[in-house]
Biopython code that builds the backbone (N, CA, C, O; Angstrom):
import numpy as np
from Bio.PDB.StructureBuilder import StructureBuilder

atoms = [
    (1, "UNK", "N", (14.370, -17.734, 19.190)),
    (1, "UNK", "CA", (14.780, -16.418, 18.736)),
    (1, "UNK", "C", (15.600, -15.752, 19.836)),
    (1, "UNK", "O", (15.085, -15.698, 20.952)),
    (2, "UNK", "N", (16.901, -15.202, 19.640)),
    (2, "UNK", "CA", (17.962, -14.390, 20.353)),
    (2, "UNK", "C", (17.034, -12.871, 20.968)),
    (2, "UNK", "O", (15.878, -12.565, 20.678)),
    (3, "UNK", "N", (17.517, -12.494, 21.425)),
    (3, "UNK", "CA", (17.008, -11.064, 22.343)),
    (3, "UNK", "C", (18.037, -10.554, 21.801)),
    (3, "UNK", "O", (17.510, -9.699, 21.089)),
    (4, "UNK", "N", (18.779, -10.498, 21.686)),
    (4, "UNK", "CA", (20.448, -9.663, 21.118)),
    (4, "UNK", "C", (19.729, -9.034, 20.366)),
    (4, "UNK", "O", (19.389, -8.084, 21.072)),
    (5, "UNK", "N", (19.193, -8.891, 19.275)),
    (5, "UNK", "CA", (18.678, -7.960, 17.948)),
    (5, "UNK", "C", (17.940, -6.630, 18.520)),
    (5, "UNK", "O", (18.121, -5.480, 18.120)),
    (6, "UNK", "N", (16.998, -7.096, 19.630)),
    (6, "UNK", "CA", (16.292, -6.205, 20.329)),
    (6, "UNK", "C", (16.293, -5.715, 21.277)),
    (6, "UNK", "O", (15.643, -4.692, 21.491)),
    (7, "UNK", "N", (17.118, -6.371, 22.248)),
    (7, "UNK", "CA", (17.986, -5.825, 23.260)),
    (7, "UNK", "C", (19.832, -5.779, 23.800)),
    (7, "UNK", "O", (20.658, -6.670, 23.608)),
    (8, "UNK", "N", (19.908, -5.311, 24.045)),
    (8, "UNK", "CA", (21.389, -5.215, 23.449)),
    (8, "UNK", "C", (21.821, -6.039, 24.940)),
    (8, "UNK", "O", (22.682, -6.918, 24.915)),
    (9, "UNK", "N", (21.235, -5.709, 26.015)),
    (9, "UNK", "CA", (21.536, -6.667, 27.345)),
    (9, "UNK", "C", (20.585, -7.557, 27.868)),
    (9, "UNK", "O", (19.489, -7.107, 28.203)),
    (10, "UNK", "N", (20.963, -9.348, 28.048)),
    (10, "UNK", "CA", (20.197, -9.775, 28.026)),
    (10, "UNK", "C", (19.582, -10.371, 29.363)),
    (10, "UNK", "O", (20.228, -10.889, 30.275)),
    (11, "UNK", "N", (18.325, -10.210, 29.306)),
    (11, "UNK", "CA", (17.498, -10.051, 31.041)),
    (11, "UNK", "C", (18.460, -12.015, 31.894)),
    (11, "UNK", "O", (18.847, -13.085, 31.424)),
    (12, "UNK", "N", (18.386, -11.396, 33.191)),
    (12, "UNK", "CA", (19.429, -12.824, 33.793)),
    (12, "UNK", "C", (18.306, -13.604, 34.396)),
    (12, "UNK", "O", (18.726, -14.706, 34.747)),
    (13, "UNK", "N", (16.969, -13.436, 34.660)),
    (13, "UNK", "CA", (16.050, -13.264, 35.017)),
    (13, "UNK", "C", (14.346, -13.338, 34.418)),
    (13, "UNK", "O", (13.984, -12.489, 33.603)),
    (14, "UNK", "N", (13.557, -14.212, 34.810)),
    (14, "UNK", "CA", (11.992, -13.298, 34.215)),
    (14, "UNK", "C", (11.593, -12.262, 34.811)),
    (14, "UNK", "O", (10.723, -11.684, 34.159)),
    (15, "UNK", "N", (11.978, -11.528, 36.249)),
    (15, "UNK", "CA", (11.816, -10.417, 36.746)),
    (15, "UNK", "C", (12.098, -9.532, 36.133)),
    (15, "UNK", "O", (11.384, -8.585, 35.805)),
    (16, "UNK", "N", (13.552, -9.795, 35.816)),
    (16, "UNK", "CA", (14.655, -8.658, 34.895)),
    (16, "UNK", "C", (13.555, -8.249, 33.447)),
    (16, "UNK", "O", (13.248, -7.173, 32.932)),
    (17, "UNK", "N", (13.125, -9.922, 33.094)),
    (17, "UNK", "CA", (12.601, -10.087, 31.348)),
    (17, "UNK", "C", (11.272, -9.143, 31.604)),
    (17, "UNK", "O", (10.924, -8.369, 30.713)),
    (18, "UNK", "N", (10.766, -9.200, 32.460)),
    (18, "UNK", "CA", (9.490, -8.382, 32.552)),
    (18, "UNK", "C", (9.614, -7.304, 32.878)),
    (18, "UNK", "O", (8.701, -6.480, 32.857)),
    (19, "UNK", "N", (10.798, -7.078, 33.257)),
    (19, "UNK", "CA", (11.096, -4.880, 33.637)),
    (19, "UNK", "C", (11.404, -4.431, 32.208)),
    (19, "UNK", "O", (10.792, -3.615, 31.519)),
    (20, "UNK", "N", (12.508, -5.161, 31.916)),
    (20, "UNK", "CA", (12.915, -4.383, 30.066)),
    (20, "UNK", "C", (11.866, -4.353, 28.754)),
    (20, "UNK", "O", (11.704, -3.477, 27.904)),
    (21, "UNK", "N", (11.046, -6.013, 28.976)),
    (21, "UNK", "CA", (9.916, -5.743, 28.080)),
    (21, "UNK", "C", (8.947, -6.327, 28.634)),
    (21, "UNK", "O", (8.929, -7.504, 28.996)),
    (22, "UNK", "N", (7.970, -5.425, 28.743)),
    (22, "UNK", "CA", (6.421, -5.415, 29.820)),
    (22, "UNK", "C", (5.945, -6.484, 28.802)),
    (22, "UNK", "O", (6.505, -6.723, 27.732)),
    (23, "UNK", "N", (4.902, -7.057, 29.254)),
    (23, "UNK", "CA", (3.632, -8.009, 28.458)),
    (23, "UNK", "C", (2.942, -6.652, 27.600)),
    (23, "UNK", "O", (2.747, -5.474, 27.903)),
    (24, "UNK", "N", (2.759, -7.251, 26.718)),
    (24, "UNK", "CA", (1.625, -6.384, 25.572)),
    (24, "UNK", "C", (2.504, -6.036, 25.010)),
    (24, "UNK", "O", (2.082, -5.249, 24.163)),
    (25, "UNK", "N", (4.313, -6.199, 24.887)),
    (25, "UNK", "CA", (5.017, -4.919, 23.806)),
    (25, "UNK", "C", (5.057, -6.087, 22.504)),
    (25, "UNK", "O", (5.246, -7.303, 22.515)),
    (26, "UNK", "N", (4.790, -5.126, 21.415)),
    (26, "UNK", "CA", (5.320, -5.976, 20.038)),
    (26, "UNK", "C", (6.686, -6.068, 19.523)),
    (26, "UNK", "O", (7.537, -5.188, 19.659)),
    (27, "UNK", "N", (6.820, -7.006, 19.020)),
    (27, "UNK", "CA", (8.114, -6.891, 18.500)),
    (27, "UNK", "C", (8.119, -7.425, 17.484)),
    (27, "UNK", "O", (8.031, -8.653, 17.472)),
    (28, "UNK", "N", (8.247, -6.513, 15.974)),
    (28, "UNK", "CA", (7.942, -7.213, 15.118)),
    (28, "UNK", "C", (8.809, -7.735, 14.095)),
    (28, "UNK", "O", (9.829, -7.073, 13.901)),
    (29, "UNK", "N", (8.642, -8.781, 13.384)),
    (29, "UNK", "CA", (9.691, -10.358, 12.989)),
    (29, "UNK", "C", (8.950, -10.457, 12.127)),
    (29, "UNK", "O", (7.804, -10.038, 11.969)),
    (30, "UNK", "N", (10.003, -11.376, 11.174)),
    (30, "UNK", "CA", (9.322, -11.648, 9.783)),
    (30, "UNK", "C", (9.084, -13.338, 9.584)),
    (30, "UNK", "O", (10.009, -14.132, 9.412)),
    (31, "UNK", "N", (7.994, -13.612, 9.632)),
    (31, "UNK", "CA", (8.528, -15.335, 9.636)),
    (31, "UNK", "C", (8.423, -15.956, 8.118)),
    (31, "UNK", "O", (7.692, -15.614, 7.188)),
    (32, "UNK", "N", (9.331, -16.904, 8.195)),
    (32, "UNK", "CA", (9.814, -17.697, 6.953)),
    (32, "UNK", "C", (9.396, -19.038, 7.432)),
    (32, "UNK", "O", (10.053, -19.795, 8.147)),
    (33, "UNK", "N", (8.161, -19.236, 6.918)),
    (33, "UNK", "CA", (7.980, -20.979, 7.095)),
    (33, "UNK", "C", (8.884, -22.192, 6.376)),
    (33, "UNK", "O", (9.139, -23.352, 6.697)),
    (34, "UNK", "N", (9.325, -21.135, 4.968)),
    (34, "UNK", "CA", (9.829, -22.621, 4.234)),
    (34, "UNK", "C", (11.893, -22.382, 4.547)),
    (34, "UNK", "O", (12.780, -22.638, 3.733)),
    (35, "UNK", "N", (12.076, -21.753, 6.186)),
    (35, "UNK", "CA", (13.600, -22.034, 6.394)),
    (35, "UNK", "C", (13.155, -22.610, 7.833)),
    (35, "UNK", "O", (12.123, -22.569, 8.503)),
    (36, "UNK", "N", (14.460, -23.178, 7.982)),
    (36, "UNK", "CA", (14.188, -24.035, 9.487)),
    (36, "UNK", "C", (15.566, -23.260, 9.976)),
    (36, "UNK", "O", (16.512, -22.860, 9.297)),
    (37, "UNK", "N", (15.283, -23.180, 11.714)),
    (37, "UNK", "CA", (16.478, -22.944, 12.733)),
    (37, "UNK", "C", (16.191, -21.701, 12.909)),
    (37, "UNK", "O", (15.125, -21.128, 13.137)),
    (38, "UNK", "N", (17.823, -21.151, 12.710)),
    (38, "UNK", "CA", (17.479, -19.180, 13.462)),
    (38, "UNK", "C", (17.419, -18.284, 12.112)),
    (38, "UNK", "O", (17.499, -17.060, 12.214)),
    (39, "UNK", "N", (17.284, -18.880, 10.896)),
    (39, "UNK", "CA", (16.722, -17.880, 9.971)),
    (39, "UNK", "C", (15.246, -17.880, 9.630)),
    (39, "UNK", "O", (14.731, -17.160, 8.774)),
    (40, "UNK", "N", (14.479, -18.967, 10.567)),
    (40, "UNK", "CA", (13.126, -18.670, 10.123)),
    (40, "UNK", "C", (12.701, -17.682, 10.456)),
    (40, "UNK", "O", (12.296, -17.007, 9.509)),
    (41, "UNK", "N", (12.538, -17.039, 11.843)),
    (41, "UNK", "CA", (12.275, -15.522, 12.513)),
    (41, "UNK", "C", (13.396, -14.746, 12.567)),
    (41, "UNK", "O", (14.308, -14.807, 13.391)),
    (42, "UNK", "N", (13.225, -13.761, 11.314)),
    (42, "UNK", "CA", (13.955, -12.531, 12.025)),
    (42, "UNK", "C", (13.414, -11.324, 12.238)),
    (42, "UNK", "O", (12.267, -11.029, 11.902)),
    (43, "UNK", "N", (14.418, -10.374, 12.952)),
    (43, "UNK", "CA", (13.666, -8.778, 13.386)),
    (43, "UNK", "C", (13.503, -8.389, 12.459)),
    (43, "UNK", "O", (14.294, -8.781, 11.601)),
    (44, "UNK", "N", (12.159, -7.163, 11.904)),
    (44, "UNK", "CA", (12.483, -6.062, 11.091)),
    (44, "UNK", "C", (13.148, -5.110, 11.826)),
    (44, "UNK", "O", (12.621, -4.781, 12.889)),
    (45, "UNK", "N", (14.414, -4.476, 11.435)),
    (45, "UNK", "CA", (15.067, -3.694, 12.099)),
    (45, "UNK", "C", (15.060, -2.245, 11.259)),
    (45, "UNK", "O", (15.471, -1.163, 11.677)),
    (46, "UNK", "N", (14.385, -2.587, 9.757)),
    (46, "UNK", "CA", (14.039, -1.578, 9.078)),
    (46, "UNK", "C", (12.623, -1.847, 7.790)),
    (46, "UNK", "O", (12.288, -2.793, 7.077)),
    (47, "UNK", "N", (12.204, -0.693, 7.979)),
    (47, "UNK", "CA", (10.873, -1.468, 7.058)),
    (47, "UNK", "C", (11.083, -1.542, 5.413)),
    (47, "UNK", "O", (11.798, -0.944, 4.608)),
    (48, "UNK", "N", (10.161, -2.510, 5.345)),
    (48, "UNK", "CA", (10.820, -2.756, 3.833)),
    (48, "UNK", "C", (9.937, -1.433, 3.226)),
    (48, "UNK", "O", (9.073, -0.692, 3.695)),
    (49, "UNK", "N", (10.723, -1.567, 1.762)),
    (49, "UNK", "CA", (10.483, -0.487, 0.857)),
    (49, "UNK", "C", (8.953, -0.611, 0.724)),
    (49, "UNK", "O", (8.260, 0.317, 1.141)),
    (50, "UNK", "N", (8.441, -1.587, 0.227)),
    (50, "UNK", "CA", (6.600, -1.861, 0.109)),
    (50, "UNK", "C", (5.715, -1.171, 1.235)),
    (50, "UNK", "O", (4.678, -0.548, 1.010)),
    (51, "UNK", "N", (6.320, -1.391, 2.548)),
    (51, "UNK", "CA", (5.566, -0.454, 3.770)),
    (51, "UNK", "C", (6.125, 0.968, 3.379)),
    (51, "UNK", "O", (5.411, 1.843, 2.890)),
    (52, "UNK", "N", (7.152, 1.081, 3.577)),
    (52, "UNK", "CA", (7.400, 2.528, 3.330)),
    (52, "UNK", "C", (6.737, 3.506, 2.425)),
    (52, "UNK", "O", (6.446, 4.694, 2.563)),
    (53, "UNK", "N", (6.534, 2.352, 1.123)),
    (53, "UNK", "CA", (5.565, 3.069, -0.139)),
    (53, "UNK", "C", (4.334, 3.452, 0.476)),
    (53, "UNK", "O", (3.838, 4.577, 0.546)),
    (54, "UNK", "N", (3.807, 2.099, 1.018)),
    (54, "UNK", "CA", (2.145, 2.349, 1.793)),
    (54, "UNK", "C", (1.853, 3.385, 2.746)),
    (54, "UNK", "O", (0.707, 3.785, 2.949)),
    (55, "UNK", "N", (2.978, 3.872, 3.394)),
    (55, "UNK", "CA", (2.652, 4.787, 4.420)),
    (55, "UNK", "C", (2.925, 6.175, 3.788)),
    (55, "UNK", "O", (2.005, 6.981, 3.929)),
    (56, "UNK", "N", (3.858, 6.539, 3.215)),
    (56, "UNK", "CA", (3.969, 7.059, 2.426)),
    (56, "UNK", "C", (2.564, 7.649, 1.196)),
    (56, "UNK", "O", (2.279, 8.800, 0.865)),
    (57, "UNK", "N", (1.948, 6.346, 0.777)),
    (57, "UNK", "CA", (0.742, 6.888, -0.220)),
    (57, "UNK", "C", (-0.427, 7.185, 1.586)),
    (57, "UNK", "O", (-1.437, 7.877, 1.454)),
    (58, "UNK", "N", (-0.239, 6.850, 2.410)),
    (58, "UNK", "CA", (-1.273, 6.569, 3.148)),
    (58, "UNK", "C", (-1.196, 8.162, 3.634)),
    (58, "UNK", "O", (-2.142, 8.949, 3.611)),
    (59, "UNK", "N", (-0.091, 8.391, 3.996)),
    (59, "UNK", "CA", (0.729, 10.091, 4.534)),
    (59, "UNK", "C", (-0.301, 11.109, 3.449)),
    (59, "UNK", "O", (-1.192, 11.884, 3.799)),
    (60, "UNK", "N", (0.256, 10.739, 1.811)),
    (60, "UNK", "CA", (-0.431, 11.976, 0.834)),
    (60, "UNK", "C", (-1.552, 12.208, 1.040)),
    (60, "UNK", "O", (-2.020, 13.337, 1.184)),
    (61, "UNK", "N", (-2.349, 10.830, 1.099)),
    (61, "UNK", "CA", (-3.903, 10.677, 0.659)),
    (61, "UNK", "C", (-4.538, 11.378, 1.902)),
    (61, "UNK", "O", (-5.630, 11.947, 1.892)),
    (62, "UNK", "N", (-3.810, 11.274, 2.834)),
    (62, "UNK", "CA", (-4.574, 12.035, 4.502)),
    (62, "UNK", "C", (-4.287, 12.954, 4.047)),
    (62, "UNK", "O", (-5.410, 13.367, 3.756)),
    (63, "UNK", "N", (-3.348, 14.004, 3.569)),
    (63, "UNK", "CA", (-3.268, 15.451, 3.462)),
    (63, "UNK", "C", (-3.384, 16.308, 2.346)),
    (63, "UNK", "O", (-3.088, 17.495, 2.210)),
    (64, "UNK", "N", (-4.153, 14.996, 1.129)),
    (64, "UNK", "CA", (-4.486, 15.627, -0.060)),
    (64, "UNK", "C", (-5.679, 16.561, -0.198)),
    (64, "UNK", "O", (-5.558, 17.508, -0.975)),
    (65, "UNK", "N", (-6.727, 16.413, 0.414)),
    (65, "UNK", "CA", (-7.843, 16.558, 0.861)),
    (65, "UNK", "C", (-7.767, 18.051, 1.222)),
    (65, "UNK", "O", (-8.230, 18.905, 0.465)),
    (66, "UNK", "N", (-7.113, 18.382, 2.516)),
    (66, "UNK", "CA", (-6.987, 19.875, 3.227)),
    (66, "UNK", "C", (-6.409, 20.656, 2.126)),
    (66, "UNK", "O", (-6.875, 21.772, 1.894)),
    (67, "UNK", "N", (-5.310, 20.122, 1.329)),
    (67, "UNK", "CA", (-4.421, 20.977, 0.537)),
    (67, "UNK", "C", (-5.333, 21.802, -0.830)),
    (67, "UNK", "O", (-5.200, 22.951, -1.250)),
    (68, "UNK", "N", (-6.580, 20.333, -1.435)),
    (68, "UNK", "CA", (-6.979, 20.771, -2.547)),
    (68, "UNK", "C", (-7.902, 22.046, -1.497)),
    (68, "UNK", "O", (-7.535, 23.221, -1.532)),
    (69, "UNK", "N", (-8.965, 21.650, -0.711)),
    (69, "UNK", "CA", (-9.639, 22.774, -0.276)),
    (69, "UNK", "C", (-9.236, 23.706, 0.121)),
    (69, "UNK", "O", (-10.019, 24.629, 0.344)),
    (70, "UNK", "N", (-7.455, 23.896, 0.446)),
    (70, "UNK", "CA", (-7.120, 25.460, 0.635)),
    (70, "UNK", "C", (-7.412, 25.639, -0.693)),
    (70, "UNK", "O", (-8.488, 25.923, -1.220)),
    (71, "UNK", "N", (-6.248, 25.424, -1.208)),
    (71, "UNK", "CA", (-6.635, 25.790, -3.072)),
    (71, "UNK", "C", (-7.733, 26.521, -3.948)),
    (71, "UNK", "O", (-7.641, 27.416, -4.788)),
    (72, "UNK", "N", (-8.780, 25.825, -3.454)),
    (72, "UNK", "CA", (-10.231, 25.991, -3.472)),
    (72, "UNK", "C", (-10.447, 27.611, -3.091)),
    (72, "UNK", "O", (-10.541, 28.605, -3.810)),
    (73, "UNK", "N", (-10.483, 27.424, -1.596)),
    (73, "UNK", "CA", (-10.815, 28.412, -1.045)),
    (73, "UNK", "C", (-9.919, 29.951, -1.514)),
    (73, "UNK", "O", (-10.353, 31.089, -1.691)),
    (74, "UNK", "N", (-8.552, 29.404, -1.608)),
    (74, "UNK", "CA", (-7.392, 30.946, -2.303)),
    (74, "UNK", "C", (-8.409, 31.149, -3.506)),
    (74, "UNK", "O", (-9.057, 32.192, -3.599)),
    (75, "UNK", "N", (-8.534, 30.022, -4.503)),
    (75, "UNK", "CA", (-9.243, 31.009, -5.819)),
    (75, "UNK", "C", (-10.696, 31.542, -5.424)),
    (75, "UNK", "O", (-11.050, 32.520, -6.082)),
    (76, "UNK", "N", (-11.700, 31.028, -4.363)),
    (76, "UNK", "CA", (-12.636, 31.874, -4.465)),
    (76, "UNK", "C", (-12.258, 33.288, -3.700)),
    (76, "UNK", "O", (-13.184, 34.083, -3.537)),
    (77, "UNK", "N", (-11.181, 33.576, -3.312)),
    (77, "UNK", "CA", (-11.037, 34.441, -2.311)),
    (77, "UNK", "C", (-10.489, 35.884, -3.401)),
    (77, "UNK", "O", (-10.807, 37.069, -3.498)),
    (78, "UNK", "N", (-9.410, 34.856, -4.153)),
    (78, "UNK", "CA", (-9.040, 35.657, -5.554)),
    (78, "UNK", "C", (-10.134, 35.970, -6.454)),
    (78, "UNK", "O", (-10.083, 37.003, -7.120)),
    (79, "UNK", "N", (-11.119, 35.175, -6.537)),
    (79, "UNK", "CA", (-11.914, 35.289, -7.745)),
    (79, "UNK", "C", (-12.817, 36.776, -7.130)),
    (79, "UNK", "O", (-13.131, 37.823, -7.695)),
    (80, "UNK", "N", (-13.042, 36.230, -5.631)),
    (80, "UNK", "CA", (-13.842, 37.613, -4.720)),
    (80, "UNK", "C", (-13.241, 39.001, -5.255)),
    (80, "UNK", "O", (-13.964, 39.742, -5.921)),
    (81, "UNK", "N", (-12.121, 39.297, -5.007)),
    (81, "UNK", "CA", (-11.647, 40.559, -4.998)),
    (81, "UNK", "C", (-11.064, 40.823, -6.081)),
    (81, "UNK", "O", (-10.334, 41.814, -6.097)),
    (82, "UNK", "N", (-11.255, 39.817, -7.587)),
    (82, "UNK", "CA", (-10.992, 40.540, -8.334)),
    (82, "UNK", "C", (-12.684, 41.064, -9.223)),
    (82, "UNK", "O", (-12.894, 41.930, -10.073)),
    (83, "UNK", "N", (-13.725, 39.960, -8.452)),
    (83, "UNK", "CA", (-14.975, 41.036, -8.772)),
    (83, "UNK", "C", (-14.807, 42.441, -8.248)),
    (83, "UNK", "O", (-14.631, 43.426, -8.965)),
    (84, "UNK", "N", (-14.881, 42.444, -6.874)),
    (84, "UNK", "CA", (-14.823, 43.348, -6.137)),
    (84, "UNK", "C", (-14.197, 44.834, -6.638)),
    (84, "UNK", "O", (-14.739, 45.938, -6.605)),
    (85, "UNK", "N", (-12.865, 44.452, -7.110)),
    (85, "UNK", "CA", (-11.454, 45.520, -7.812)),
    (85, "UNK", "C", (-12.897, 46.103, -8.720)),
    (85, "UNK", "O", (-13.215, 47.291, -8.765)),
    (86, "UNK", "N", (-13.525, 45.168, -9.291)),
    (86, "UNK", "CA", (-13.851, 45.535, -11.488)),
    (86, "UNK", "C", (-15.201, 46.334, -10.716)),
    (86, "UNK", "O", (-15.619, 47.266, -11.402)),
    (87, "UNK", "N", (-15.795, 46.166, -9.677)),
    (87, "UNK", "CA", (-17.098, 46.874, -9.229)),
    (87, "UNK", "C", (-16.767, 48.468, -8.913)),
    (87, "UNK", "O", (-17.347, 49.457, -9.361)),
    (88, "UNK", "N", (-15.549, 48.391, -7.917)),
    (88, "UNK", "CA", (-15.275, 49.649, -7.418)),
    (88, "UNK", "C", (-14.581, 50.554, -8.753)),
    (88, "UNK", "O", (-14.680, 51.771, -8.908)),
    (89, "UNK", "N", (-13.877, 49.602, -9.631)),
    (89, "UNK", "CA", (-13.711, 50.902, -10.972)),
    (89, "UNK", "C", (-14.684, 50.720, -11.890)),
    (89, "UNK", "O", (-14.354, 50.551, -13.064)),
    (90, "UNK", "N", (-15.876, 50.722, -11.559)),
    (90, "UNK", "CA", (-17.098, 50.928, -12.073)),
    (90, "UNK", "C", (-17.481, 52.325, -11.962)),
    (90, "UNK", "O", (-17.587, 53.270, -12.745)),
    (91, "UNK", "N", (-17.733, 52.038, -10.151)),
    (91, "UNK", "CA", (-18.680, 53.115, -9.573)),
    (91, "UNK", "C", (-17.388, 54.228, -9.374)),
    (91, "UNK", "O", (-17.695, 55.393, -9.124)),
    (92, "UNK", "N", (-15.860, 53.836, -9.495)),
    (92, "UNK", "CA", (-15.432, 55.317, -9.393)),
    (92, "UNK", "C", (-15.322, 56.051, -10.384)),
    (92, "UNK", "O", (-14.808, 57.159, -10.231)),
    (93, "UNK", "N", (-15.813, 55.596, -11.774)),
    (93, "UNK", "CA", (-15.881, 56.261, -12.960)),
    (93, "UNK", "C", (-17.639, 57.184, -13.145)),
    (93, "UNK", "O", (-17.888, 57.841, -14.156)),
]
sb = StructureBuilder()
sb.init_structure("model")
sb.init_model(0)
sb.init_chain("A")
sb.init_seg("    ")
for serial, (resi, resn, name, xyz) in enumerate(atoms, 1):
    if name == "N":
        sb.init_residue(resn, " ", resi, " ")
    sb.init_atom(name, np.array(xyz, "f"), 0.0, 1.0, " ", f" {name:<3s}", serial, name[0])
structure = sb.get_structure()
């Protein structure tokens, strides 16, 4: 696999290779078992639409939760003060 995709200059060196990309970095590639040569691994350089969906439903579902319980909380807050309103033109009559 080329470094060109992921680095645009390529290390002259393993000193060099270990300053631009430390041990532990990922780099993530798509592998194709049933091609042989330099199209079996390539970069994702953009995520496919299927991740995008997943993170995406993964994004709503984390912030569906807070949104319904504001919700929640506005109508008991509404529901409060419109007892409240119907009590006080009770007692000011």
């Amino acid at each position: 696999m080329t470094w060109r995709g992921y680095r645009r200059d390529l290390p002259i060196d393993q000193l060099e290779l270990m300053t631009l990309v430390p041990a532990g970095t990922v780099i993530p590639v798509y592998l194709f078992p049933n091609l042989q040569g330099v199209n079996r691994i390539q970069l994702i350089l953009a995520r496919p639409p299927a991740e995008n969906y997943r993170r995406l439903a993964v994004w709503t579902s984390n912030r569906a939760f807070p949104v319904i319980g504001l919700f929640g909380v506005l109508a008991a807050l509404l529901g409060l003060a419109r007892f409240g309103i119907s009590r006080l033109e009770r007692f000011a009559h």
